[in-house]
SERO-766014 format. One record per residue (C-alpha): x, y, z; residue number from 1. Coordinates in Angstrom, 1 decimal. Layout:
// SERO-766014
px; py; pz; num
X; Y; Z; NUM;
...
// end
This chain:
// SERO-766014
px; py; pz; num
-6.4; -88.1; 10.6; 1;
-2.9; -86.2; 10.0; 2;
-1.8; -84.8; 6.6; 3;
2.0; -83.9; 6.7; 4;
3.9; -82.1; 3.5; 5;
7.7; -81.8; 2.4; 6;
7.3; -78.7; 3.9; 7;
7.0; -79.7; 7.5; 8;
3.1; -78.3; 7.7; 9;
0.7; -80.2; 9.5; 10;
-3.6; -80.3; 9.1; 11;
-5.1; -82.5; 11.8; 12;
-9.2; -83.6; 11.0; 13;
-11.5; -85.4; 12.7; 14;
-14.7; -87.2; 10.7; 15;
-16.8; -86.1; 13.3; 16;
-18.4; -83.2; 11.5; 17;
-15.4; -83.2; 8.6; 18;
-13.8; -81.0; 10.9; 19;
-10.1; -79.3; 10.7; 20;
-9.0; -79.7; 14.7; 21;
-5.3; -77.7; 13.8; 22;
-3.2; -76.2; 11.3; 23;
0.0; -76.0; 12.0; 24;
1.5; -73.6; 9.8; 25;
5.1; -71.8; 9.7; 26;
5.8; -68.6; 11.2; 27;
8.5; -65.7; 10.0; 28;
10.8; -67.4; 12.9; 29;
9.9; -70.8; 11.3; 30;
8.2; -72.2; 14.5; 31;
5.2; -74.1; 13.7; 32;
1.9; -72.5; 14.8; 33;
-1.7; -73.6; 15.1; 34;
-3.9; -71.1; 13.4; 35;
-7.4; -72.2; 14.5; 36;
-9.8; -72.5; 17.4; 37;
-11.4; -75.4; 18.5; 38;
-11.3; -78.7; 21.0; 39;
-8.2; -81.0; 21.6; 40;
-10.6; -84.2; 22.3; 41;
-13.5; -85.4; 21.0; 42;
-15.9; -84.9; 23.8; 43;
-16.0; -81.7; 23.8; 44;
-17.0; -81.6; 19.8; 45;
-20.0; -84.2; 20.8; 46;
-21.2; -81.8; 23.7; 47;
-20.1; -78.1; 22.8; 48;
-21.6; -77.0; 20.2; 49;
-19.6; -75.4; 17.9; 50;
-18.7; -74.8; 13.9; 51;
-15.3; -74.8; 14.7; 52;
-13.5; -76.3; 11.5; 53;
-16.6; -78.0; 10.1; 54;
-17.6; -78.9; 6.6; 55;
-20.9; -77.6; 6.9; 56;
-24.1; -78.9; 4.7; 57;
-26.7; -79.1; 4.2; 58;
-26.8; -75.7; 3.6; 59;
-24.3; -73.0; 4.9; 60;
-25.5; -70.0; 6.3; 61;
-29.1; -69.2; 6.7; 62;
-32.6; -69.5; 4.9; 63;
-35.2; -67.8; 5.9; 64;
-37.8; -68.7; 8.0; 65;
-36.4; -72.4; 7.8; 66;
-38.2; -72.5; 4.3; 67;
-37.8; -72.2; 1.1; 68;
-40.3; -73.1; -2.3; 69;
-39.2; -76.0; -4.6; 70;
-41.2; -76.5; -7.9; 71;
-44.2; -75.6; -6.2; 72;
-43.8; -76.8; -3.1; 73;
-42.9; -75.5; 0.5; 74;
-40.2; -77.0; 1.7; 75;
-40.1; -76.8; 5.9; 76;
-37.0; -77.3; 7.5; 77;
-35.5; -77.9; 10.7; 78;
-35.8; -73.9; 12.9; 79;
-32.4; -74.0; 15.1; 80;
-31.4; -70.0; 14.7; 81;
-34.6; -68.4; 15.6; 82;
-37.1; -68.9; 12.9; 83;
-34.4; -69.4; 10.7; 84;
-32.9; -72.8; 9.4; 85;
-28.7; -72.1; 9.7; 86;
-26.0; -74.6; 8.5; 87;
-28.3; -77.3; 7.9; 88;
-29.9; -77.1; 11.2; 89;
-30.0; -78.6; 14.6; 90;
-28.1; -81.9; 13.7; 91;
-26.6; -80.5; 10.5; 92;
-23.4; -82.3; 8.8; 93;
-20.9; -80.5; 11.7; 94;
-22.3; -83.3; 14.1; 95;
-22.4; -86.2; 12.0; 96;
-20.1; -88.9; 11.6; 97;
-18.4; -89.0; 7.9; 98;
-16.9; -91.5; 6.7; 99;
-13.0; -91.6; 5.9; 100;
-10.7; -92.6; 3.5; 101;
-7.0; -91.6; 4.0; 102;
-5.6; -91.6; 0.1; 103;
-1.9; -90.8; 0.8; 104;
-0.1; -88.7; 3.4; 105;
-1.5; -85.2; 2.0; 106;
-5.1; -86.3; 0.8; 107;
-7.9; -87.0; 3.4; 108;
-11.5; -88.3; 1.3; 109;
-14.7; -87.5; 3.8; 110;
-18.1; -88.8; 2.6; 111;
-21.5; -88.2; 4.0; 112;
-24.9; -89.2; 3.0; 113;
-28.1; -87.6; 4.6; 114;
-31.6; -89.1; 3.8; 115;
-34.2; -87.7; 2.3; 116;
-36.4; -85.6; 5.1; 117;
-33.2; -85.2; 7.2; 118;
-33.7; -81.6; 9.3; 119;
-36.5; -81.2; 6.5; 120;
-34.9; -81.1; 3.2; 121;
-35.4; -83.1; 0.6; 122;
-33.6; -86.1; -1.7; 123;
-30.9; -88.3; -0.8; 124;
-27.6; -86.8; -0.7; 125;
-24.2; -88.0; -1.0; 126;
-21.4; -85.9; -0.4; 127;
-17.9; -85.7; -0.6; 128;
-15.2; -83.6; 1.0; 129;
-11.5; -83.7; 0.0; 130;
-8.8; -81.9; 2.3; 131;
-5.6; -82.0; 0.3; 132;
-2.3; -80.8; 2.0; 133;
-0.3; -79.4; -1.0; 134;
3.4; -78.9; -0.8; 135;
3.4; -75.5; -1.2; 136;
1.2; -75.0; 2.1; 137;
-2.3; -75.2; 0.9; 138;
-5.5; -76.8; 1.8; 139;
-7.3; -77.5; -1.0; 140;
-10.5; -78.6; -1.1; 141;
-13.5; -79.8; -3.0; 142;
-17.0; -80.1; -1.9; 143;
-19.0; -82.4; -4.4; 144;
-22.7; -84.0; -3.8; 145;
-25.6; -85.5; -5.8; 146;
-29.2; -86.5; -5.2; 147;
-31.9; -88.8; -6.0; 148;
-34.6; -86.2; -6.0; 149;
-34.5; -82.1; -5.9; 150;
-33.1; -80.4; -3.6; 151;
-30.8; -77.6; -2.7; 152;
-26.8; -78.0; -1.7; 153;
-24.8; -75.2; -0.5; 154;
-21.6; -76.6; 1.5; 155;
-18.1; -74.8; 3.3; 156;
-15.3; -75.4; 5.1; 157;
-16.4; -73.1; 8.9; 158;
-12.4; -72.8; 9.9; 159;
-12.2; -70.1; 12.6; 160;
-8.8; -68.5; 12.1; 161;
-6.3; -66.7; 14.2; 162;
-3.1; -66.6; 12.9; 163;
-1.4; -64.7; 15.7; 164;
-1.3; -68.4; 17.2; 165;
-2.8; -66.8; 20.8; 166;
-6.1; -67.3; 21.2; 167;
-7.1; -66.4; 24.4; 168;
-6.9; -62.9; 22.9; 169;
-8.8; -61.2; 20.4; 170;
-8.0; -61.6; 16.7; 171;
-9.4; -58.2; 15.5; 172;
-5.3; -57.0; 14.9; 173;
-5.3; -59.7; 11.5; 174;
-5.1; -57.6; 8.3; 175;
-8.1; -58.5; 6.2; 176;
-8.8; -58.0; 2.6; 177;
-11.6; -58.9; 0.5; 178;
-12.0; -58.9; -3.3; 179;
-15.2; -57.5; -3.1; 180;
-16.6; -54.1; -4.6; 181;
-20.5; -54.9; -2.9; 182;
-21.7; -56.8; 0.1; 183;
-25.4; -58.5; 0.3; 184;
-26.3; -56.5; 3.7; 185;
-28.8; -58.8; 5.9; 186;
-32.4; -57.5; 8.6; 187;
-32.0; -58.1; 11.9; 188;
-32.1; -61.8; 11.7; 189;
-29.1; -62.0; 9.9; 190;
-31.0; -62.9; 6.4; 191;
-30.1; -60.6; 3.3; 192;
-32.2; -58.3; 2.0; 193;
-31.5; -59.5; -1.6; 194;
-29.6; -56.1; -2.2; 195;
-26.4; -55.5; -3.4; 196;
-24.5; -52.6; -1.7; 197;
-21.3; -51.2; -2.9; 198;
-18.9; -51.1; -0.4; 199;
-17.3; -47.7; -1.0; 200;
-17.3; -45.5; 1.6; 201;
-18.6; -48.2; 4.3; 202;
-17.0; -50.4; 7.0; 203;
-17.1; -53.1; 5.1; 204;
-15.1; -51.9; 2.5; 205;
-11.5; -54.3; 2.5; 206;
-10.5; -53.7; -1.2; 207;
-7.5; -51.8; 0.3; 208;
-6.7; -54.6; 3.4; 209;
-7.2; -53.1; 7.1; 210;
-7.4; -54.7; 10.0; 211;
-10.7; -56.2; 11.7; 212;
-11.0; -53.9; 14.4; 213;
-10.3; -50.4; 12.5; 214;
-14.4; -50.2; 11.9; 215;
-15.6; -52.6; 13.5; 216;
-17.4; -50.9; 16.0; 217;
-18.2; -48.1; 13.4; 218;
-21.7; -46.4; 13.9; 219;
-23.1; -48.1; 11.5; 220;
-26.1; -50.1; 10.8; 221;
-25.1; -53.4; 9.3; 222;
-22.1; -53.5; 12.0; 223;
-24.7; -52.8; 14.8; 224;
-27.6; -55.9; 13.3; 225;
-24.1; -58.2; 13.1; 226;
-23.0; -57.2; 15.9; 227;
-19.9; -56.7; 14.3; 228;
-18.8; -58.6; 10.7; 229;
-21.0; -61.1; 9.8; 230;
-22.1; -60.9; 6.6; 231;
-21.7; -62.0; 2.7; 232;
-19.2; -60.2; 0.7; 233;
-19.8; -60.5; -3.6; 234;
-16.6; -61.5; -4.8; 235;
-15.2; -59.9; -8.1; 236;
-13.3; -63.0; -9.1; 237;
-16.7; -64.4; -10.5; 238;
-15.9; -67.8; -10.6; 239;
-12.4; -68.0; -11.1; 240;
-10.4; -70.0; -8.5; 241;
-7.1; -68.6; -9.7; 242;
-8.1; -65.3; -8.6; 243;
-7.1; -64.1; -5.0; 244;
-10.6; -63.8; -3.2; 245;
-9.0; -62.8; 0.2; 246;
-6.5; -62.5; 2.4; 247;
-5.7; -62.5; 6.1; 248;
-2.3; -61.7; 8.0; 249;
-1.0; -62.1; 11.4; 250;
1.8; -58.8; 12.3; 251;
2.2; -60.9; 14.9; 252;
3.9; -63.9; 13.4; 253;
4.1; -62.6; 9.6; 254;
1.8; -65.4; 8.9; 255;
-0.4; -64.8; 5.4; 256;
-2.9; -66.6; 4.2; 257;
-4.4; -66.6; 1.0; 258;
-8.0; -67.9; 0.0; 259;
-9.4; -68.7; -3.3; 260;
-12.4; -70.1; -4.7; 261;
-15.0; -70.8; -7.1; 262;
-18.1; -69.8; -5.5; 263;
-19.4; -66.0; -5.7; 264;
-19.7; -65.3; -1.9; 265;
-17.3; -65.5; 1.2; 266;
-18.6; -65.3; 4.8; 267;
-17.1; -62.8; 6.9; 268;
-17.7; -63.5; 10.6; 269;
-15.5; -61.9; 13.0; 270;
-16.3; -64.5; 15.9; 271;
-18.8; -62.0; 18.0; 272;
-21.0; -64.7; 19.2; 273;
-18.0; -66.4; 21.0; 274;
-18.3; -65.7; 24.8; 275;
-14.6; -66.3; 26.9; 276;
-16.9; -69.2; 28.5; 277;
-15.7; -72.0; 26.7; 278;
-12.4; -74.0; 27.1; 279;
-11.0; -75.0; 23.4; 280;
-7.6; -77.0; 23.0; 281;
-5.3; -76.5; 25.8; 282;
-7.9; -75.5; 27.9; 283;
-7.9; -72.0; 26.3; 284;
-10.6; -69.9; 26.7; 285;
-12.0; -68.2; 23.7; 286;
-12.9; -64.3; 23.8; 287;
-15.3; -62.7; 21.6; 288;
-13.7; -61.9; 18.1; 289;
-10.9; -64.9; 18.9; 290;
-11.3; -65.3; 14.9; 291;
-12.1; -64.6; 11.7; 292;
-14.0; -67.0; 9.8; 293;
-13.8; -67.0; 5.7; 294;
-16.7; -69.0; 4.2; 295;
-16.7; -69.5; 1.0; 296;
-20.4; -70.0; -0.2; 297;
-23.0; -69.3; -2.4; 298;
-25.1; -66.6; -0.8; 299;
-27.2; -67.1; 2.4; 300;
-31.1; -67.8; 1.7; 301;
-30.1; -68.2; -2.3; 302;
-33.1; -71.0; -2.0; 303;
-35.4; -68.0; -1.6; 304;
-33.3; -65.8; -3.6; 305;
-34.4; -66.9; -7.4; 306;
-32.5; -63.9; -8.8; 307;
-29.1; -65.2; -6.9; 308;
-27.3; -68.4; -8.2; 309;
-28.9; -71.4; -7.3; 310;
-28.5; -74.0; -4.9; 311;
-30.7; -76.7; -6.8; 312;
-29.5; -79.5; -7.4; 313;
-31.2; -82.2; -9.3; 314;
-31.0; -85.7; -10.4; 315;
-27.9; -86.4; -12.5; 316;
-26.3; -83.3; -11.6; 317;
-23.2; -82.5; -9.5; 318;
-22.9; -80.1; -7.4; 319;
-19.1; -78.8; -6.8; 320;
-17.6; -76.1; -4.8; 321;
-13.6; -75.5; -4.8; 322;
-11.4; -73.6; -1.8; 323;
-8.1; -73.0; -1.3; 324;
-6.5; -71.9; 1.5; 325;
-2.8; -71.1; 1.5; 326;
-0.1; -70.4; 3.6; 327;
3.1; -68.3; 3.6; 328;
5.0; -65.8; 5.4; 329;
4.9; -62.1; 4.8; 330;
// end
């Protein structure tokens, strides 16, 4: 499915796992450049696997132990990340078949509905994704979902980013910032502690925007468990969509873009489990740290977190979950 603007930009998605295959943005020359990874044919989404682009559910990131305690009872889930259950698990929404409903030229409708016991959780869920092509060079896009019974919903948009267009190189050179005074730092396993740590003084401080690779291989011990940025910044805008959240700039082609959103975490992952091994679109092979990824979320393993904000969703309720991604030159 192909969304086009007035502008001239160009968002390309497949409903195999509600996935954004290009972006074709403008750059400060005003050639059109594709700013994400991922495969030019279909095949390769079926057998690789990958997040690239996905609208991920069940739920994003990572719970613990693949379970998680729901009025009493101990839910198991589906184990596909060691002992943990991540994005929904082995056969989570990035490799199922959504259906599609193209509204107008700019406005793509995805809806999905898992079963109850699907990968372990439970309820019936619909859910519906909405990639919207604004004119001024945003994707916009809403996450909603309900349930006939209790359960938990936590979904995001897994867009692997490099705006420098060449991605057979790595993307540590984009500028990031993140509106974020603490970070939720995680064990070995990748699973937060259920602290919050100020940033100040750290690696993982972006308040002021830096590029990727300036600490990225600091001697530090939250870089060295994720094995470089992979972690769950707090954002300040509490809520807010109208407040920046992030940012992320190319030098190379002067290409900013801007996220927003109304959830309280975005996912930082600089791309280090990406091995050069892999042919994406044009037969490219992707190094380690091709990308930056900037999930916006509620916080990983919230469904063992009761203190966090929570990912239950019951009967008669609607879960929804707003992102913007926009695009301009700098």
């Amino acid at each position: 499915y192909t969304l086009k603007n007035a502008a001239g930009m160009e968002v390309c998605v497949t409903n195999f796992g509600g996935r954004l295959v290009s972006v074709m943005a403008p750059d400060k020359d005003g050639n059109m450049v594709d700013v994400i990874l991922g495969f030019d044919n279909i095949n390769d989404y079926m057998t690789k696997p990958s997040d690239f682009g996905a609208s991920i559910g069940r739920y994003a990131n990572r719970i613990a132990g693949a379970t998680f305690q729901l009025d009493g009872e101990t839910i198991v889930l589906n184990a596909n990340d060691g002992p943990n259950c991540l994005h929904g698990g082995a056969e989570g929404w990035q490799y199922q078949v959504y259906d599609a409903v193209q509204l107008d030229e700019q406005t793509l409708e995805l809806t999905i509905t898992e079963e109850d016991g699907h990968m372990g959780f439970p309820g019936t869920v619909t859910a519906v994704v909405t990639y919207k092509l604004t004119d001024d060079n945003a994707i916009d896009i809403w996450f909603s979902g309900t349930t006939d019974a209790p359960t938990v919903l936590s979904m995001t948009n897994h867009a692997y980013f490099n705006l420098s267009g060449n991605h057979a190189v790595e993307g540590t050179d984009q500028v990031l910032y993140v509106n974020a005074d603490n970070f939720t730092p995680a064990d070995a396993l990748l699973i937060p502690t259920g602290e919050f740590v100020p940033v100040e003084g750290t690696p993982m401080d972006f308040r002021t925007p830096k590029t990727v690779g300036q600490d990225i291989n600091a001697d530090y011990e939250q870089i060295a468990l994720g094995n470089g940025y992979d972690h769950n910044w707090v954002l300040n805008t509490a809520g807010d969509d109208t407040k920046l959240a992030f940012s992320l700039y190319s030098p190379a082609t002067g290409i900013l873009l801007e996220g927003y959103t109304d959830q309280p975490g975005v996912q930082v992952y600089s791309g280090n489990f990406l091995t050069g091994k892999v042919a994406g679109k044009h037969g490219t092979f992707y190094p380690r740290r091709a990308s930056v990824c900037l999930e916006t979320q509620l916080f990983p393993d919230s469904p063992n977190k009761p203190e966090w904000p929570s990912a239950t969703l019951r009967p008669g309720e609607t879960y929804t979950h707003h992102c913007v991604y926009r695009f301009s030159v700098k």
